[in-house]
C-alpha positions in Angstrom: -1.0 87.5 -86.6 2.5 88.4 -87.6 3.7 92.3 -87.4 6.7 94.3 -88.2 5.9 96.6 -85.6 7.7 96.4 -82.4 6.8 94.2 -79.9 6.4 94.8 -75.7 7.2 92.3 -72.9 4.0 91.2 -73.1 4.0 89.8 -77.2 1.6 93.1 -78.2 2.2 95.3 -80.8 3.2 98.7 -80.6 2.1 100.6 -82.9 5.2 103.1 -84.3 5.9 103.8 -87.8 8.8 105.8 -89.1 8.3 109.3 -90.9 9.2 109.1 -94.2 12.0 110.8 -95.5 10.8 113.9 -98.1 7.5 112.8 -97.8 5.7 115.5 -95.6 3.3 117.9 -97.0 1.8 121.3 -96.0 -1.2 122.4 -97.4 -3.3 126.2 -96.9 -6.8 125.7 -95.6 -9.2 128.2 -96.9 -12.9 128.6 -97.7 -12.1 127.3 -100.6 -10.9 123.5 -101.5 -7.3 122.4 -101.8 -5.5 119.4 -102.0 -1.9 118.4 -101.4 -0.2 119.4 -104.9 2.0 116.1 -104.6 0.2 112.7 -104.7 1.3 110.7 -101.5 3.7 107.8 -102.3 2.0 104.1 -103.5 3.5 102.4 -101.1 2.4 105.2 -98.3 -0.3 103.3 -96.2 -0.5 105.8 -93.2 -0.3 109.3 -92.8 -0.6 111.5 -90.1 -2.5 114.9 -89.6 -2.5 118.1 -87.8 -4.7 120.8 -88.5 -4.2 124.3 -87.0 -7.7 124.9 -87.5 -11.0 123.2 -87.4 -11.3 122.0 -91.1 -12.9 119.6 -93.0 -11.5 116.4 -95.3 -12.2 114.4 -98.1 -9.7 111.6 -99.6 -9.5 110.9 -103.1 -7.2 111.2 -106.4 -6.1 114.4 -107.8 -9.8 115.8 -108.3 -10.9 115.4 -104.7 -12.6 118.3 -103.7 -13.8 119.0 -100.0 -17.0 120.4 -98.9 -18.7 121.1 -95.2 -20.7 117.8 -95.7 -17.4 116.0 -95.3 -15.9 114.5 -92.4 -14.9 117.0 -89.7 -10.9 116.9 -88.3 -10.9 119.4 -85.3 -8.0 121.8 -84.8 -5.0 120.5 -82.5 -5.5 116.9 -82.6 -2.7 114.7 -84.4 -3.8 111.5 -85.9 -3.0 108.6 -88.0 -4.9 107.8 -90.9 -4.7 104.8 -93.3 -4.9 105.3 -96.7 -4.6 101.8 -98.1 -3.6 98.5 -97.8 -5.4 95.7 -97.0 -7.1 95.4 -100.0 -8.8 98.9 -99.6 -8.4 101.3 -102.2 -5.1 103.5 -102.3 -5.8 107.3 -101.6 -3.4 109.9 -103.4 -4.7 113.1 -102.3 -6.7 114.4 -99.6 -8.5 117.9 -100.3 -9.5 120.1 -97.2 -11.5 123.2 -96.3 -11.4 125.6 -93.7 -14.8 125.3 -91.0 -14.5 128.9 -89.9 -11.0 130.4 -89.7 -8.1 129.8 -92.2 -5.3 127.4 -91.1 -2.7 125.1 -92.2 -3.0 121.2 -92.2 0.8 119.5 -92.0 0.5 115.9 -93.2 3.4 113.2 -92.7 3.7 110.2 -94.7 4.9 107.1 -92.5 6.4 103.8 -93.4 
């Protein structure tokens, strides 16, 4: 399978993407709903999250709302997430809500 990832000694991928330039978001986690007010980039097909605390997530375009039934991203961790590509359908938005305490969740856009 070809890449345009870098490659070790070895022939295996590594897996690093760049951050895109102007393309990071911040968005308030509360008890109630919110979603990044700019819709991440069309090409964007990974992003990467940090949550200051425990919240919850739902991808989607510009109505996505998040509830506690949603998919749980714990406080402290930093992840990659794809978004599309591969056929899969591209997300815009992602709308979070706070579990317990209020935070902030930073979101980068790679490339």
């Amino acid at each position: 399978m070809s890449t345009q990832m870098p490659i070790d000694s070895m022939g295996n991928s590594i897996p690093a993407l760049r951050l895109k330039k102007g393309d990071a978001h911040t968005l308030s986690v509360t008890g109630t709903s919110n979603i990044n007010a700019s819709a991440f980039s069309a090409d964007t097909r990974i992003i990467s999250l940090y949550a200051t605390s425990d919240i919850f997530i739902k991808f989607g375009d510009n109505s996505v709302t998040a509830s506690s039934s949603d998919h749980f991203f714990p406080a402290g961790i930093y992840y990659d997430i794809a978004i599309g590509g591969d056929n899969a359908p591209h997300y815009a938005h992602i709308a979070a809500i706070a579990a317990s305490n209020d935070g902030t969740l930073y979101i980068s856009e790679k490339e």
